[in-house]
PDB file with one MODEL, atoms N, CA, C and O in Angstrom:
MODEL        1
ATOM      1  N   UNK A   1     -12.376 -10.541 -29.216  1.00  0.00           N
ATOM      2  CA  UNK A   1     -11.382 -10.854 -28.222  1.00  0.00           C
ATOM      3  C   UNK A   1     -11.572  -9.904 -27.043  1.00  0.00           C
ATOM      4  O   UNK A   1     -11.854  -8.710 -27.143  1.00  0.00           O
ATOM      5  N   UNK A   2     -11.374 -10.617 -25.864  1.00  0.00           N
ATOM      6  CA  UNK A   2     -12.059  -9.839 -24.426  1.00  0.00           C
ATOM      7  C   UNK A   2     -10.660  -9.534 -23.924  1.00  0.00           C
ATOM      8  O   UNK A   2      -9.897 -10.499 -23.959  1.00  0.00           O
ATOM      9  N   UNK A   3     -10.220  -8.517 -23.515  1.00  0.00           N
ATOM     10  CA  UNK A   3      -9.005  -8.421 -22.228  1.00  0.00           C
ATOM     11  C   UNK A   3      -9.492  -8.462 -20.837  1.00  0.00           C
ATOM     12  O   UNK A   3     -10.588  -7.940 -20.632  1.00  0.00           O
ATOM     13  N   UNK A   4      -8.818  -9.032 -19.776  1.00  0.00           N
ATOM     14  CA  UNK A   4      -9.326  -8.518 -18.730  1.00  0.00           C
ATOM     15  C   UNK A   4      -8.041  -8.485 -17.684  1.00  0.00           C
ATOM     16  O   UNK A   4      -7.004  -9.103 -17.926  1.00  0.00           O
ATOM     17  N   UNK A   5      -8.220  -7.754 -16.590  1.00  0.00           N
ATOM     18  CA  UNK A   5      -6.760  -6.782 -15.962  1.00  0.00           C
ATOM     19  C   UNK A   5      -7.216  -7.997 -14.336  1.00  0.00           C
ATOM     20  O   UNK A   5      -8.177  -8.482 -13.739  1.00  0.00           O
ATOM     21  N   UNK A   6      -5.893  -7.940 -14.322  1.00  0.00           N
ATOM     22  CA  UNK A   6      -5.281  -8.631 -12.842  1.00  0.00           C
ATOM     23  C   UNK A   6      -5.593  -8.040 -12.037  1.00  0.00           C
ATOM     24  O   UNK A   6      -4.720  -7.178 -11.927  1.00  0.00           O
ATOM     25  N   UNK A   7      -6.594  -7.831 -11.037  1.00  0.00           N
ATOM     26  CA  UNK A   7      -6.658  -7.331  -9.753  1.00  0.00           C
ATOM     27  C   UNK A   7      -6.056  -7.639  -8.271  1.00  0.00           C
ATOM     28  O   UNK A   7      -6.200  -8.844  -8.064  1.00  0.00           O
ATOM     29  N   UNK A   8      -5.733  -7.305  -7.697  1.00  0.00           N
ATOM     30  CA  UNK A   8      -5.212  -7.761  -6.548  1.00  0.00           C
ATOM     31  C   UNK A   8      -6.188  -8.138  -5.339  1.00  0.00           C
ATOM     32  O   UNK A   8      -7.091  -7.303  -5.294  1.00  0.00           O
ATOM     33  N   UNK A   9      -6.325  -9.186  -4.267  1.00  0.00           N
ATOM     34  CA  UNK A   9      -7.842  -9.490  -4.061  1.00  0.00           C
ATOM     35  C   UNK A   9      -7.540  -8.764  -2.682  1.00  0.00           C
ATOM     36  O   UNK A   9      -8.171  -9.433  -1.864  1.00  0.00           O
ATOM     37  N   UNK A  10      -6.901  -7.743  -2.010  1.00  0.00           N
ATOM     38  CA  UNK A  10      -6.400  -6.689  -1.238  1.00  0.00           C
ATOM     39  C   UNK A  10      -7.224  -5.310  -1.890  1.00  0.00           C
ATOM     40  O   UNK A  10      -7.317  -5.098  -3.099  1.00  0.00           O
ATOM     41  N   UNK A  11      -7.853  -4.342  -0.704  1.00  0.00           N
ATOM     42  CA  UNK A  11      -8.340  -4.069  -1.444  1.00  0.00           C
ATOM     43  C   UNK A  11      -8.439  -2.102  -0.699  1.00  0.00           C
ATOM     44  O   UNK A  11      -8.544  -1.658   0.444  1.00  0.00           O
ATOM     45  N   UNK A  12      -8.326  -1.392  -2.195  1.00  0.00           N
ATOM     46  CA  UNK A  12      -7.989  -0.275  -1.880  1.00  0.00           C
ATOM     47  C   UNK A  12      -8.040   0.812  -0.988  1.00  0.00           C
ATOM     48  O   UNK A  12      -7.115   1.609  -0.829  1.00  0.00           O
ATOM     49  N   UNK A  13      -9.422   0.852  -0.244  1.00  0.00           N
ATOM     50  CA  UNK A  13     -10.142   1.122   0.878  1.00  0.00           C
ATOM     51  C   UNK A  13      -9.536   0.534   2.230  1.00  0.00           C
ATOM     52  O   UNK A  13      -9.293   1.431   3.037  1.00  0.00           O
ATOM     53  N   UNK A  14      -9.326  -0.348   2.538  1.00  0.00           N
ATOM     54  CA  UNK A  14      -8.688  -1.359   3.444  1.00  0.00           C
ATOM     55  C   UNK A  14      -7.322  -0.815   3.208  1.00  0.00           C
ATOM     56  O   UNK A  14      -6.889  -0.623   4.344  1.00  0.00           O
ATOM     57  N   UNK A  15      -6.506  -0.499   2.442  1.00  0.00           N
ATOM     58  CA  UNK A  15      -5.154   0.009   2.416  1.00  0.00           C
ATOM     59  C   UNK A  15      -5.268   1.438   2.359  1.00  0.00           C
ATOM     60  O   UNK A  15      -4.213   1.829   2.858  1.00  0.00           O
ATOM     61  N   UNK A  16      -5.773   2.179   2.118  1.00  0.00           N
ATOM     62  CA  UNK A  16      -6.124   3.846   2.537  1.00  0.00           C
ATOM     63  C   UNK A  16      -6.127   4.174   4.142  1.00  0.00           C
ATOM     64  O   UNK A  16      -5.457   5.011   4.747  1.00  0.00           O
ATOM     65  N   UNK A  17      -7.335   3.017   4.755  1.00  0.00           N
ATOM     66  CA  UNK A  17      -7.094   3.153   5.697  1.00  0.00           C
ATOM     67  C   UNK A  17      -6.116   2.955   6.932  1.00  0.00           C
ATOM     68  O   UNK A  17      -6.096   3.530   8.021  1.00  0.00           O
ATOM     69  N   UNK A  18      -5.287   1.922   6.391  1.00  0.00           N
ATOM     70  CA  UNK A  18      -4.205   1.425   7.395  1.00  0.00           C
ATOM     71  C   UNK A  18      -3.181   2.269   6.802  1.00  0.00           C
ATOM     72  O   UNK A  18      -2.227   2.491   7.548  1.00  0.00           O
ATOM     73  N   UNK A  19      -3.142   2.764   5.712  1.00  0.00           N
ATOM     74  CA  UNK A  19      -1.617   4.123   5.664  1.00  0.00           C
ATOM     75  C   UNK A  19      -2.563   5.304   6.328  1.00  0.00           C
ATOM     76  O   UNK A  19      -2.005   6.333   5.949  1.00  0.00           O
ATOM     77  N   UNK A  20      -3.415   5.592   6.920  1.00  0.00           N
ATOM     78  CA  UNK A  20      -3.939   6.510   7.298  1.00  0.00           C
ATOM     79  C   UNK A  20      -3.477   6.968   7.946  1.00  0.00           C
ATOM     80  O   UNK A  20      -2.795   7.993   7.944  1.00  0.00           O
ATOM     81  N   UNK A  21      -4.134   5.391   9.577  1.00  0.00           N
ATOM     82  CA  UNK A  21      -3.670   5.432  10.652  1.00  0.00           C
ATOM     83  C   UNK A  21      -2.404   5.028  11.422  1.00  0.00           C
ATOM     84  O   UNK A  21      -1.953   5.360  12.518  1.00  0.00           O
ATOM     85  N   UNK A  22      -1.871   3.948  10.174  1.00  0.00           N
ATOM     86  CA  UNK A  22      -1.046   2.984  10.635  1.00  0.00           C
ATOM     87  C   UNK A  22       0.337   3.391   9.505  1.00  0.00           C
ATOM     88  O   UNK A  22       1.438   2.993   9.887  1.00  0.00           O
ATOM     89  N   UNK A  23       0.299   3.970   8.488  1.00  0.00           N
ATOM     90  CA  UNK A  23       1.384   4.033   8.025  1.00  0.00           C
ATOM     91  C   UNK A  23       2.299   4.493   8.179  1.00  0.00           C
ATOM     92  O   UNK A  23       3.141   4.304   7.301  1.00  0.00           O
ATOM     93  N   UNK A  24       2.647   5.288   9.269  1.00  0.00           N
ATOM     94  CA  UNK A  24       4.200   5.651   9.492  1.00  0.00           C
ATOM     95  C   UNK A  24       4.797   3.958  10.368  1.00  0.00           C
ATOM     96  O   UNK A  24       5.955   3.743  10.725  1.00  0.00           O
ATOM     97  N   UNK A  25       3.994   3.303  10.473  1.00  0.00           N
ATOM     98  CA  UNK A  25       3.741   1.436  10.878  1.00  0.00           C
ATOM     99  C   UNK A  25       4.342   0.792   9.688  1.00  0.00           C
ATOM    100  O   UNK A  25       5.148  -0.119   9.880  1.00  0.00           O
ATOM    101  N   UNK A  26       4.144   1.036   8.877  1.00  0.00           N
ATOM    102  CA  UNK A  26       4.128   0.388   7.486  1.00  0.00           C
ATOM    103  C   UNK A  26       2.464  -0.763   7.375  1.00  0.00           C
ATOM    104  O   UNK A  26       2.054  -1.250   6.321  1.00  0.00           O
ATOM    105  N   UNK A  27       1.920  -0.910   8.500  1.00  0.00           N
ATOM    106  CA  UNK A  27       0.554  -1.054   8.311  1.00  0.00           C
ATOM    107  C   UNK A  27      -0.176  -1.768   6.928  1.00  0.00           C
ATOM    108  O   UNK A  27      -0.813  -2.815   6.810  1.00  0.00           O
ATOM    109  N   UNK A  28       0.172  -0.826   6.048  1.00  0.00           N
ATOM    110  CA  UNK A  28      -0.700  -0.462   4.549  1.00  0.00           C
ATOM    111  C   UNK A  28       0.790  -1.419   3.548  1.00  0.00           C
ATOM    112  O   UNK A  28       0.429  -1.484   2.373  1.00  0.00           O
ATOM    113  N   UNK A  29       1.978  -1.983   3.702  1.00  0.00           N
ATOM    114  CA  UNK A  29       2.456  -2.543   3.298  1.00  0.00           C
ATOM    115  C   UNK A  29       2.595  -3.854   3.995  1.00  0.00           C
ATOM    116  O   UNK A  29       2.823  -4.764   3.197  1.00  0.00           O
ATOM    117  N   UNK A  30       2.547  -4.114   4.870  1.00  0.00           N
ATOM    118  CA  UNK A  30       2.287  -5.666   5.754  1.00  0.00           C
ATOM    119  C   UNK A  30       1.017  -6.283   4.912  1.00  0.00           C
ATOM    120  O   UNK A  30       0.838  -7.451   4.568  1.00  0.00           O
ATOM    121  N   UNK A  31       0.181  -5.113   4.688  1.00  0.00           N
ATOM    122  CA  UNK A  31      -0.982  -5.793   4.508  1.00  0.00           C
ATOM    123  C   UNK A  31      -1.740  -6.124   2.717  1.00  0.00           C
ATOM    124  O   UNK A  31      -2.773  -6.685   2.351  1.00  0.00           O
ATOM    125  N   UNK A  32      -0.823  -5.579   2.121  1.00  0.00           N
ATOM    126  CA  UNK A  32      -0.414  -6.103   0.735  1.00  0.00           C
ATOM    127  C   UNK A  32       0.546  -7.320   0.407  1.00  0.00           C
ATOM    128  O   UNK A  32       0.831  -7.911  -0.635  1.00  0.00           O
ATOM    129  N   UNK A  33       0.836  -7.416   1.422  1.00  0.00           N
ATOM    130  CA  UNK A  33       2.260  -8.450   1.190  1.00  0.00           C
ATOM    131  C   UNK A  33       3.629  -8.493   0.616  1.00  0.00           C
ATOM    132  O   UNK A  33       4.217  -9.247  -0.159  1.00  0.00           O
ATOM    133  N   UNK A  34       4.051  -6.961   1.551  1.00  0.00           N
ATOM    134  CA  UNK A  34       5.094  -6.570   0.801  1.00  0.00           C
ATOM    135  C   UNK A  34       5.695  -6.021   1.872  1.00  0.00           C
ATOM    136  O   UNK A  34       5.792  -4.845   2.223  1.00  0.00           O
ATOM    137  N   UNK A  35       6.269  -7.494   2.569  1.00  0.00           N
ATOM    138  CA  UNK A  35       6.674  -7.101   3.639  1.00  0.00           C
ATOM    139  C   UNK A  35       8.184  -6.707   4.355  1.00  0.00           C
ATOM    140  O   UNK A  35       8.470  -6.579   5.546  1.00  0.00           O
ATOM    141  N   UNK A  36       8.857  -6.597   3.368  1.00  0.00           N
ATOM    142  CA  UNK A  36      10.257  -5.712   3.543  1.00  0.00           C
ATOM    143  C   UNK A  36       9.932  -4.437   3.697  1.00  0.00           C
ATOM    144  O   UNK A  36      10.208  -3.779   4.700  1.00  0.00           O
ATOM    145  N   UNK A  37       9.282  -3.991   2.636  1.00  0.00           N
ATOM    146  CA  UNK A  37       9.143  -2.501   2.913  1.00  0.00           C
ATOM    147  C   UNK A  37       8.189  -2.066   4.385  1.00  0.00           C
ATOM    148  O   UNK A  37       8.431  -0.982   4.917  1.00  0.00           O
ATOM    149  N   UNK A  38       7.206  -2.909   4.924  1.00  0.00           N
ATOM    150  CA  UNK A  38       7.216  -2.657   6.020  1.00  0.00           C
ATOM    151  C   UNK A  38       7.744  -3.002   6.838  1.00  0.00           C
ATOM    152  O   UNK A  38       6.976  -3.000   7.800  1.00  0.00           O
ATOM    153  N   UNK A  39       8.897  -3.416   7.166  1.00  0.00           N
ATOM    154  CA  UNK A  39      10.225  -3.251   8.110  1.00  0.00           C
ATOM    155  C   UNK A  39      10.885  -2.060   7.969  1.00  0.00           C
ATOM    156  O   UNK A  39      11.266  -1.203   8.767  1.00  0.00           O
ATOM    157  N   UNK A  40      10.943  -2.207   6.636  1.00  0.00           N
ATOM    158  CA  UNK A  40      11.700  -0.346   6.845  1.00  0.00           C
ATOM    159  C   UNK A  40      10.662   0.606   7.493  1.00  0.00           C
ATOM    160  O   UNK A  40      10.775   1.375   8.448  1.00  0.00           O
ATOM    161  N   UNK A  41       9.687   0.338   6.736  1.00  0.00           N
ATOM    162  CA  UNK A  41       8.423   1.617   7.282  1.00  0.00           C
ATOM    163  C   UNK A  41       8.780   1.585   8.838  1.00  0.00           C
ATOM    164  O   UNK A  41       9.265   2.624   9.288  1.00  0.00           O
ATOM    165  N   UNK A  42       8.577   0.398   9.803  1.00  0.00           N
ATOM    166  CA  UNK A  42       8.390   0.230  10.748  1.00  0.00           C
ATOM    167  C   UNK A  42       9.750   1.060  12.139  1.00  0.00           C
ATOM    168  O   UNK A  42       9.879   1.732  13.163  1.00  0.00           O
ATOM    169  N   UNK A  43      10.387   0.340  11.122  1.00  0.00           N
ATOM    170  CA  UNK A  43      11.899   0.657  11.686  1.00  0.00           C
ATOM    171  C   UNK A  43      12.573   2.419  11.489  1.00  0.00           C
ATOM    172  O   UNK A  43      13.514   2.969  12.059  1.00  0.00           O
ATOM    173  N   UNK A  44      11.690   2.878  10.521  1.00  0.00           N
ATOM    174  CA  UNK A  44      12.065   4.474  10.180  1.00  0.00           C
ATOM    175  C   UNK A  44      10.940   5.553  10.148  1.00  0.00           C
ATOM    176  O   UNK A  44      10.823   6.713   9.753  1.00  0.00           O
ATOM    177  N   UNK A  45       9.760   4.105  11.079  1.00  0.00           N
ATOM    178  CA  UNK A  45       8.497   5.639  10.904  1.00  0.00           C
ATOM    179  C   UNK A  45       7.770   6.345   9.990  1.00  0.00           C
ATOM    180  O   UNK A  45       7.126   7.383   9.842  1.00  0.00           O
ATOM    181  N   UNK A  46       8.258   5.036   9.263  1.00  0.00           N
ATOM    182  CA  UNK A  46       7.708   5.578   7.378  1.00  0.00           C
ATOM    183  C   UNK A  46       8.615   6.571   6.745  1.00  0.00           C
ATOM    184  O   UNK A  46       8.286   7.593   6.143  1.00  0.00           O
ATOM    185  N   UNK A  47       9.957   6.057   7.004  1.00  0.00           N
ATOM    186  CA  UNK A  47      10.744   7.229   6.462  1.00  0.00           C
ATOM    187  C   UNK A  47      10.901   8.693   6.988  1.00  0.00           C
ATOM    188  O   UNK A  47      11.166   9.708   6.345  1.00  0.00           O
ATOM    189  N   UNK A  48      10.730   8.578   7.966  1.00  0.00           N
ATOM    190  CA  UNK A  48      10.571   9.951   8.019  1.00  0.00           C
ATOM    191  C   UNK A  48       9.672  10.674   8.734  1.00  0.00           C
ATOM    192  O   UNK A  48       9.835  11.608   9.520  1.00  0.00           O
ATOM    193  N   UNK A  49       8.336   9.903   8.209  1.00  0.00           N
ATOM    194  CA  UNK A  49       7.274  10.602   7.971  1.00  0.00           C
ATOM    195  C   UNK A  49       7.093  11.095   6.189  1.00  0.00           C
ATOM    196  O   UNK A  49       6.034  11.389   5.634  1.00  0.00           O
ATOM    197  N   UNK A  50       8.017  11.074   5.775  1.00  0.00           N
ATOM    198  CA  UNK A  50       7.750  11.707   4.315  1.00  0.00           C
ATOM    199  C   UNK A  50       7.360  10.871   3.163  1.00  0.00           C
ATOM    200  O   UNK A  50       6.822  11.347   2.164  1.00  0.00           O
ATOM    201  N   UNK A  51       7.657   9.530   3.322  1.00  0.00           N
ATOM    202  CA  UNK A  51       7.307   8.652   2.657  1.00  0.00           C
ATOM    203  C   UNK A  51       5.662   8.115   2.599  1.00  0.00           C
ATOM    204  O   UNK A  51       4.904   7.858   1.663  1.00  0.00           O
ATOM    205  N   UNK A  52       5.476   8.077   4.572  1.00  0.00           N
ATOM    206  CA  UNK A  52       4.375   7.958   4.629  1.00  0.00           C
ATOM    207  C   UNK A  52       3.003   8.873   3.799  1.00  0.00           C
ATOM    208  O   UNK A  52       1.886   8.444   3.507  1.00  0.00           O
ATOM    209  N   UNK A  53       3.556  10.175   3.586  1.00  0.00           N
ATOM    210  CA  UNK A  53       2.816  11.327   3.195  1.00  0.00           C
ATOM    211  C   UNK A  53       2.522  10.948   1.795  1.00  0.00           C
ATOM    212  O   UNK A  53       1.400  11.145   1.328  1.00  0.00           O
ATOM    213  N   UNK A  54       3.685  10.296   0.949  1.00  0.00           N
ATOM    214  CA  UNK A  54       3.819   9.855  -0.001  1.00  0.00           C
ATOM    215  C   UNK A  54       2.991   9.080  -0.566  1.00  0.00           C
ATOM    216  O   UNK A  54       2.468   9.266  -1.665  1.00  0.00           O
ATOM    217  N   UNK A  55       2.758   7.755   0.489  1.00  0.00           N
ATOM    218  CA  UNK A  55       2.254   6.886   0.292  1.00  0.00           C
ATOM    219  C   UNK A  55       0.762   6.981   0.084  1.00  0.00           C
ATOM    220  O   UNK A  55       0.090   6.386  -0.758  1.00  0.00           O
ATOM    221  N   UNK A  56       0.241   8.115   1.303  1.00  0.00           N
ATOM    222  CA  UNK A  56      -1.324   8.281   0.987  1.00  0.00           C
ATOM    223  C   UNK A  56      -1.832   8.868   0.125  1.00  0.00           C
ATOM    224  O   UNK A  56      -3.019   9.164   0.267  1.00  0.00           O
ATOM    225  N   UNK A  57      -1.147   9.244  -1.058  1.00  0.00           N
ATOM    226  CA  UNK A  57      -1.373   9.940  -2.364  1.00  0.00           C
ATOM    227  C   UNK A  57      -1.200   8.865  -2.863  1.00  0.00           C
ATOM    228  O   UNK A  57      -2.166   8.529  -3.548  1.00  0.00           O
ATOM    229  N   UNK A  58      -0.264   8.033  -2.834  1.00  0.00           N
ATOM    230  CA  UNK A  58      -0.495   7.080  -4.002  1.00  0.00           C
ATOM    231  C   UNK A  58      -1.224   6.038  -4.060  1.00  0.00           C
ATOM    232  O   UNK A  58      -1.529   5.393  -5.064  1.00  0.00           O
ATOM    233  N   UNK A  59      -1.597   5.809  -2.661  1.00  0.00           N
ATOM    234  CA  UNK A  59      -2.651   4.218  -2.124  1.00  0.00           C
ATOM    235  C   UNK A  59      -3.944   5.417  -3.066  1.00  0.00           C
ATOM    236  O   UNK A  59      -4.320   4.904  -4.120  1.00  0.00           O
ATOM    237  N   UNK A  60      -4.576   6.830  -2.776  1.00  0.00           N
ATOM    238  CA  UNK A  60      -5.676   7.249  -3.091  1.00  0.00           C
ATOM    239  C   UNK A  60      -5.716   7.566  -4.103  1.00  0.00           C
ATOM    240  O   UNK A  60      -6.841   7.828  -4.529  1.00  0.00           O
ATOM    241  N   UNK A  61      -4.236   7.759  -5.287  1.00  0.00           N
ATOM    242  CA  UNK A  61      -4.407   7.996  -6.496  1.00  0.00           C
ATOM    243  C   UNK A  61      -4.831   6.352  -7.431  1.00  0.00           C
ATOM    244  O   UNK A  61      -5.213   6.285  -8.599  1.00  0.00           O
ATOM    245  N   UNK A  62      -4.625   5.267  -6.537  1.00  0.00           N
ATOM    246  CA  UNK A  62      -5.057   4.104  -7.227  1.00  0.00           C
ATOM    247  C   UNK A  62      -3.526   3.839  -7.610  1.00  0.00           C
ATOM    248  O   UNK A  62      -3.662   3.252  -8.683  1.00  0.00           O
ATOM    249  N   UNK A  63      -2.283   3.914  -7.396  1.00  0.00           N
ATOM    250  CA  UNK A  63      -1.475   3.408  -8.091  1.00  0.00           C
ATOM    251  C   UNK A  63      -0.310   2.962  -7.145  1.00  0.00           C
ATOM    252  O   UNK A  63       0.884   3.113  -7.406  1.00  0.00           O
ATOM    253  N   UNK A  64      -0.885   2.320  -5.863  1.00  0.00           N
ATOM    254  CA  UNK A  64      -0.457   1.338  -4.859  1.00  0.00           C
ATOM    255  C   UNK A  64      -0.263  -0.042  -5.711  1.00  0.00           C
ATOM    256  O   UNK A  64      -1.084  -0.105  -6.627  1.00  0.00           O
ATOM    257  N   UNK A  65       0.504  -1.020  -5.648  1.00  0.00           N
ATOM    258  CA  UNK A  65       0.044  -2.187  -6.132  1.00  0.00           C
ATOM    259  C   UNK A  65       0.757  -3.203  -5.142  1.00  0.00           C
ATOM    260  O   UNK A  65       1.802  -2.768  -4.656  1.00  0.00           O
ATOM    261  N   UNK A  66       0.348  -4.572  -4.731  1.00  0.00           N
ATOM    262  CA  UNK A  66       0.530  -5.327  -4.002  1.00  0.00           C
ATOM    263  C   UNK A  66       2.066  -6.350  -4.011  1.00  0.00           C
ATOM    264  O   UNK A  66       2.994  -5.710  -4.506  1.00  0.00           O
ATOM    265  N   UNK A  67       2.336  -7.310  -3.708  1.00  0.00           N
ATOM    266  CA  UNK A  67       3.369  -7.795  -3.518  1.00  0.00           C
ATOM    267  C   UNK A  67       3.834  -8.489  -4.678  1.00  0.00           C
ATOM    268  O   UNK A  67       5.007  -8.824  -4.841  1.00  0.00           O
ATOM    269  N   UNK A  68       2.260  -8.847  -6.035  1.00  0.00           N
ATOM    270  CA  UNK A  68       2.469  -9.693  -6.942  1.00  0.00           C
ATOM    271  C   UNK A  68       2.637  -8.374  -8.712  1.00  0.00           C
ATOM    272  O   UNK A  68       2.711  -8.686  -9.901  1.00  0.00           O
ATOM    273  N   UNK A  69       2.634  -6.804  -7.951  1.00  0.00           N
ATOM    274  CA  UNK A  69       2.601  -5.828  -8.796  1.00  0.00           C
ATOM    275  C   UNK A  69       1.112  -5.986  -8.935  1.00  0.00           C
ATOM    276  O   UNK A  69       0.720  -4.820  -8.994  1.00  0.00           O
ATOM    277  N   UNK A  70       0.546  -6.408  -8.982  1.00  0.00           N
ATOM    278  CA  UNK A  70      -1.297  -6.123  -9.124  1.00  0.00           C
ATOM    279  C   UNK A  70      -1.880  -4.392  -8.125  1.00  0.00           C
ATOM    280  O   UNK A  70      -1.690  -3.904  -7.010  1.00  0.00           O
ATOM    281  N   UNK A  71      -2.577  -4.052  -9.299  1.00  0.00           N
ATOM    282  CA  UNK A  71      -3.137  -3.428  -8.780  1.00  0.00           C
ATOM    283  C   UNK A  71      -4.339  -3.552  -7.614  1.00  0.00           C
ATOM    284  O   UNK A  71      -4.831  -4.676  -7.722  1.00  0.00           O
ATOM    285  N   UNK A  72      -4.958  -2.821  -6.581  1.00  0.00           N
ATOM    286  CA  UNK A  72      -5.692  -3.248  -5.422  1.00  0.00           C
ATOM    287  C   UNK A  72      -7.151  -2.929  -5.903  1.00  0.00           C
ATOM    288  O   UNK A  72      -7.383  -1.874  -6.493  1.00  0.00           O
ATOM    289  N   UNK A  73      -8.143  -3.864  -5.642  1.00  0.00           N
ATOM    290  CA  UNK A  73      -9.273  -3.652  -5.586  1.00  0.00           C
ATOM    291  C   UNK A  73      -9.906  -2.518  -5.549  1.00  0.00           C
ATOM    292  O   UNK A  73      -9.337  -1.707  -4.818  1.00  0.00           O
ATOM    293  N   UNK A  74     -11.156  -2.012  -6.201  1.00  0.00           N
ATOM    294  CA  UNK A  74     -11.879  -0.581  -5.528  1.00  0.00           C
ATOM    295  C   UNK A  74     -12.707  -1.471  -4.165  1.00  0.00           C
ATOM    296  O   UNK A  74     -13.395  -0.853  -3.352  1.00  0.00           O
TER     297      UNK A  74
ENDMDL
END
């Protein structure tokens, strides 16, 4: 018996980079499809700024996941 894991066809590199440049934008959540939270991003600057900081640890720790909970592509 084989398992095999849900990927998201968004893809991790491509979202590293738009919370890079673009995530106090919410950028890196528009572009997963998870797009409430980038209204807030948008509307609060990414929180803060602190969220955004947040976020690029977790898009690079691999444990970002997209709008359907899937994890993102390498």
């Amino acid at each position: 018996m084989s398992y095999s894991t849900i990927t998201s066809d968004k893809s991790k590199k491509t979202a590293l980079k738009l919370c890079g440049f673009g995530g106090f934008l919410g950028l890196h959540y528009f572009y997963v499809g998870r797009v409430f939270m980038g209204l807030i991003y948008l509307c609060t600057l990414g929180l803060c700024g602190v969220g955004w900081l947040i976020d690029i640890l977790v898009v690079a720790l691999g444990a970002f996941r997209d709008n359907v909970k899937a994890p993102l592509r390498k």
